[in-house]
C-alpha positions in Angstrom: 5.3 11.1 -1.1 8.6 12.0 0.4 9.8 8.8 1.3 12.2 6.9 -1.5 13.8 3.5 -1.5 16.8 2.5 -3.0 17.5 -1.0 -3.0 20.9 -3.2 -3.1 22.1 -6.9 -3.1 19.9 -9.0 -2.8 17.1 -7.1 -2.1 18.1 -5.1 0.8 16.4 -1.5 0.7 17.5 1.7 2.4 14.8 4.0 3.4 15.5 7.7 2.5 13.7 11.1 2.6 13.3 12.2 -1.2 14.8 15.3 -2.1 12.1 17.8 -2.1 10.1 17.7 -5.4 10.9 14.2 -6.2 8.1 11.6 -6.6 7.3 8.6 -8.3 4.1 8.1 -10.8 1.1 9.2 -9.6 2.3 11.1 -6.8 3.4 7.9 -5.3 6.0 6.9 -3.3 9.6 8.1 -5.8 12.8 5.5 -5.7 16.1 7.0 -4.5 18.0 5.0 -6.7 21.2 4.2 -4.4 22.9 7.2 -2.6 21.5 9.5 -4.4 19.8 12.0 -1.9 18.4 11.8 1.6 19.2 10.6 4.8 18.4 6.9 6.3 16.1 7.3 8.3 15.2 3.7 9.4 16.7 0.3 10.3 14.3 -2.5 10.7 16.2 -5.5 10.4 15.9 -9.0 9.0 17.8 -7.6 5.8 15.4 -5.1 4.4 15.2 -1.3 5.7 11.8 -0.2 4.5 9.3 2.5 5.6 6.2 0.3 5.3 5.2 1.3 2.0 5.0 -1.8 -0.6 6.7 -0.9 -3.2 9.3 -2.5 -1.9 7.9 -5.5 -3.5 8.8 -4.3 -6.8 12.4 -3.8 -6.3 12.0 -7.7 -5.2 10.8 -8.8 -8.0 12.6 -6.6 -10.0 15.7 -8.1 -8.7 14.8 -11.8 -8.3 17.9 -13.0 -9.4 19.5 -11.6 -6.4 16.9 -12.6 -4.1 16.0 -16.0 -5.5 16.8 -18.5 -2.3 20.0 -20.6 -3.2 19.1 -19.8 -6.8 16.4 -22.0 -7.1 14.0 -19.3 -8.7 14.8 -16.5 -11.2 14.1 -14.7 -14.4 14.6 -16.5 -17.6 18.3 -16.2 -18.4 19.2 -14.9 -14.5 17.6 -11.3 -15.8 14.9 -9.5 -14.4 12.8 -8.1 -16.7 12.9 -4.4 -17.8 10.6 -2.5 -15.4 8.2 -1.2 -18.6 7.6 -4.6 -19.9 7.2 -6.9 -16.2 3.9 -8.7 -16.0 3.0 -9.4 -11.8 -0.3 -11.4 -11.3 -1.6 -12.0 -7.8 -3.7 -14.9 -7.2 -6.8 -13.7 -4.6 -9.0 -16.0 -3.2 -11.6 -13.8 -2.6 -12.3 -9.6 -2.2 -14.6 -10.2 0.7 -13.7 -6.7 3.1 -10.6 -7.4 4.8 -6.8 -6.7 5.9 -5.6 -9.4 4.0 -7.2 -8.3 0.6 -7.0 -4.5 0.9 -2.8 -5.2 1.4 -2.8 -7.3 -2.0 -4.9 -4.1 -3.5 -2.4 -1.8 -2.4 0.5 -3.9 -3.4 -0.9 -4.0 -6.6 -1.2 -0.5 -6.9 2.0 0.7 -5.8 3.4 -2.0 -8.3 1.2 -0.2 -11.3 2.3 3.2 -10.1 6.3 1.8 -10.7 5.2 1.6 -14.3 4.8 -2.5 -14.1 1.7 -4.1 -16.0 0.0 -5.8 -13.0 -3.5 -7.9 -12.5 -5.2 -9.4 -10.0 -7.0 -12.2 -10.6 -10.5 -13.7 -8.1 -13.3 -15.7 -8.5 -15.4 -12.2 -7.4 -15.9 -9.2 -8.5 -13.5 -6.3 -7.6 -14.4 -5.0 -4.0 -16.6 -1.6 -3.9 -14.5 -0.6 -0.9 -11.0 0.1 -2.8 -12.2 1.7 -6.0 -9.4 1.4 -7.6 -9.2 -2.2 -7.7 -11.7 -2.1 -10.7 -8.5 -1.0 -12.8 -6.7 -4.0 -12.1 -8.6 -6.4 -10.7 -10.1 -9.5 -13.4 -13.0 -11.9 -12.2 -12.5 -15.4 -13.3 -14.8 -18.9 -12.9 -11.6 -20.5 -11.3 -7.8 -19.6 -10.2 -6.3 -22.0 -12.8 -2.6 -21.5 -14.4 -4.0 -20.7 -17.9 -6.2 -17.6 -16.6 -2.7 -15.8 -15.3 -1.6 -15.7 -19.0 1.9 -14.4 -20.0 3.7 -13.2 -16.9 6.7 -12.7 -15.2 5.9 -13.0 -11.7 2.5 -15.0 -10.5 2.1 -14.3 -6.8 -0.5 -16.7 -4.3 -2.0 -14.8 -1.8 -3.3 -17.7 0.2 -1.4 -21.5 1.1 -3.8 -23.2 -1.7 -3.3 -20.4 -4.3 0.5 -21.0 -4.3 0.9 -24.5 -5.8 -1.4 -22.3 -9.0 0.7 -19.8 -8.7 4.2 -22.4 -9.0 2.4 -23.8 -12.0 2.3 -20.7 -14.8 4.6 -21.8 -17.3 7.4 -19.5 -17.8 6.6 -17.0 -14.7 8.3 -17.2 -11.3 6.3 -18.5 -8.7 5.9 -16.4 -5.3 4.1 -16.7 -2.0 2.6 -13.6 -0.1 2.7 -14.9 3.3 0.7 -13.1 5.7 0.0 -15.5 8.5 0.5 -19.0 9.0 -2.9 -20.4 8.1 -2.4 -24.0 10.1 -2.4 -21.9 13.2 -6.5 -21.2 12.2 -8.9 -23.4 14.3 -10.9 -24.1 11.0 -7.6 -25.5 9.0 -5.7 -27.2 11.9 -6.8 -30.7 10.0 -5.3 -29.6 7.1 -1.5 -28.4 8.7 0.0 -31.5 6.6 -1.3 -30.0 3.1 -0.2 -26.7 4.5 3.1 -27.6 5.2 3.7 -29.1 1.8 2.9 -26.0 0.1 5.2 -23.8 2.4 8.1 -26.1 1.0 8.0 -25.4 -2.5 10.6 -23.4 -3.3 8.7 -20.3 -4.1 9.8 -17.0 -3.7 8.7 -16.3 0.4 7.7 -12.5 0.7 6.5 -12.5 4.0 4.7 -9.0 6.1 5.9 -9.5 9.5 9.2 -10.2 10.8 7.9 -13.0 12.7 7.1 -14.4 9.4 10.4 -14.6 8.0 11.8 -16.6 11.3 8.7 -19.1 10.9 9.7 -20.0 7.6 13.3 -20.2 8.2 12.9 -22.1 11.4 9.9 -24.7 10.5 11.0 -24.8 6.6 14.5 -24.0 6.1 13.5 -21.1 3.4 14.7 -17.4 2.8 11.5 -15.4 3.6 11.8 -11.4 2.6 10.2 -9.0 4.6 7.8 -6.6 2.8 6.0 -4.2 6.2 2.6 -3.5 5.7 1.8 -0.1 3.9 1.3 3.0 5.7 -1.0 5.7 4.8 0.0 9.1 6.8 -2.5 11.1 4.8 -5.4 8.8 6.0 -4.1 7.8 9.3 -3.6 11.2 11.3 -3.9 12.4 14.6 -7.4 14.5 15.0 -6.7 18.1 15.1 -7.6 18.8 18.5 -8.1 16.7 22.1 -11.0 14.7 22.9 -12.7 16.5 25.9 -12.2 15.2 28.8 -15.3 13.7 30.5 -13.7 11.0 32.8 -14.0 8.1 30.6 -11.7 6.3 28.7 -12.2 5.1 24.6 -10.9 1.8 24.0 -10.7 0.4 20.6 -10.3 -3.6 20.1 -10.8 -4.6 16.1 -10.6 -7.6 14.8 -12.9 -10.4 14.8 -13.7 -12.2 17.9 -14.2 -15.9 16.1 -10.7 -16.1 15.0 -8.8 -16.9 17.8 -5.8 -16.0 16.4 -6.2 -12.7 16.4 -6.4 -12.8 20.0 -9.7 -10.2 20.4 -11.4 -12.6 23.0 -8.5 -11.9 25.2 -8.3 -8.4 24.7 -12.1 -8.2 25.5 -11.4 -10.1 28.6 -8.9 -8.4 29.9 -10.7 -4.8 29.6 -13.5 -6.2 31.3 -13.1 -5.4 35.0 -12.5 -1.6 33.8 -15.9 -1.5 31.5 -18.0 -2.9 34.6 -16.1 0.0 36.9 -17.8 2.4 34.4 -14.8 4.8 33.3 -13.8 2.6 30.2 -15.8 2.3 27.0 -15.6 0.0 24.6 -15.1 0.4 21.2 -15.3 -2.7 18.8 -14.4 -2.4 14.9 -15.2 -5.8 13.2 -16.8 -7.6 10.1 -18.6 -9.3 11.9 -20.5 -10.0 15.8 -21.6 -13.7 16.3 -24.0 -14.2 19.7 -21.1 -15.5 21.4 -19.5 -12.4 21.5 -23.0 -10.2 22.4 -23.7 -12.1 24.8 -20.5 -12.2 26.1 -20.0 -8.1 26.1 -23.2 -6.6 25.6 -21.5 -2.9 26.6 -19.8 -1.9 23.7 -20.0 0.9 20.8 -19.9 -1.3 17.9 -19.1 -0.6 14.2 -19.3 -3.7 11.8 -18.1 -3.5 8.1 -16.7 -0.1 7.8 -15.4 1.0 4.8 -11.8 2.0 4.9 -12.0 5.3 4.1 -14.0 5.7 7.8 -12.0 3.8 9.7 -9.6 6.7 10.6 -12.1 8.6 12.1 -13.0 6.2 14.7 -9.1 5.7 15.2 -9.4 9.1 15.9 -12.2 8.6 18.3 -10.2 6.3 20.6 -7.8 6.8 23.3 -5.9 3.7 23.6 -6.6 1.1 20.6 -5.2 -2.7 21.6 
């Protein structure tokens, strides 16, 4: 709530401490609207300075005819649309508990807290976990260009969303990137089909700096960062030291199937120090298949956890990989 971001040419945003008693709607994050109050107080590179709060996003779309690449894509007439009356629909495969989803939620929220008219559209319902995706969130039989209605911006949130996403009449089309999916043992076969749909020229908002070089490098393309939200009044230190009993907490989460996500080789290398007794284990995952039990069978393990409870075993750990 202290944080504000102004934004300039071609969407690149300076990251300012409000002055004291200014927020934006909802208590949200408030927009220092160039200069006006604060002090920079971060530089990340790559062309936008953010804090890692999403609403970022908005001052992207909001300014697409800056930050359309060579000006393939823009508003009707070059003109973003006035903030009260700019329709944004993201296009969600699923709301199945996960990174990926809960970052489209809270895009979509800090979007609707700007005073934009946003909706998420997915084949299921709304997901218990985030309870205020029920205010924006629409189930639909299909993800087809006629449910996204009128709207200004239609945004895909996975590779096979984006070509239905390129395809609403009259909206600009944009692509959430937030991995590479080829890279996935399960979609390997289908890199080609992947590829194609990475070179459409839609609008490339990308969550990791390593994102924006991939697209650049492999498909000559303008990708704009957008860092992953932050939550500082979720996400805080516990209020006083763990005791000391001679052991060591060590958090790995993620799941251990997908290799990219590297957990496997985070178990493995912790290994030596779990069988010497001072380290223990902590694993935070969806999911455990029997590869992985049987693999590690001395660990405290918490599968599915809401996000609300997460913090608290951040908390619990000493070192989290």
């Amino acid at each position: 709530e202290q944080l504000g971001v102004g934004l300039g040419e071609g969407c690149e945003a300076g990251v300012r401490v409000a002055p004291e008693g200014r927020e934006g709607g909802d208590g949200g994050a408030g927009l220092d609207g160039g200069d006006r109050g604060g002090q920079p107080i971060a530089t990340l590179g790559h062309g936008l300075d953010v804090a890692g709060i999403p609403t970022a996003v908005a001052e992207c779309l909001l300014k697409l005819g800056d930050a359309a690449p060579d000006g393939e894509v823009g508003m009707d007439a070059g003109r973003p649309a006035p903030r009260g009356s700019m329709r944004v629909v993201y296009l969600l495969n699923g709301s199945a508990l996960s990174g990926g989803v809960k970052v489209v939620y809270q895009q979509a929220r800090a979007l609707r807290r700007l005073g934009l008219d946003v909706e998420v559209l997915t084949p299921e319902p709304p997901s218990p976990w985030f309870p205020e995706a029920t205010e924006f969130t629409r189930q639909v039989e299909s993800l087809e260009p006629a449910e996204a209605g009128r709207a200004d911006v239609v945004i895909g949130t996975m590779w096979h969303t984006v070509p239905v996403a390129a395809a609403v009449e009259g909206a600009v089309g944009a692509h959430l990137c937030q991995c590479y999916e080829a890279l996935w043992d399960g979609l390997a076969h289908q890199r080609s089909e992947i590829d194609a749909v990475y070179r459409l020229p839609a609008l490339k908002l990308a969550v990791s700096p390593h994102l924006v070089d991939l697209i650049q490098e492999r498909f000559q393309q303008r990708g704009i960062w957008i860092p992953q939200a932050f939550e500082p009044d979720v996400f805080n230190p516990p209020e006083v030291d763990r005791p000391d009993d001679g052991t060591l907490r060590v958090l790995v989460a993620g799941q251990w199937d997908l290799s990219i996500k590297g957990v496997k080789w985070g178990l493995e290398a912790v290994a030596p120090l779990v069988e010497e007794g001072w380290l223990r284990l902590i694993r935070l995952s969806p999911d455990y298949p029997p590869s992985e039990l049987d693999a590690f069978t001395d660990a405290e393990r918490h599968v599915a956890v809401p996000p609300a409870q997460v913090p608290k075993i951040v908390r619990s750990a000493d070192v989290y990989i």
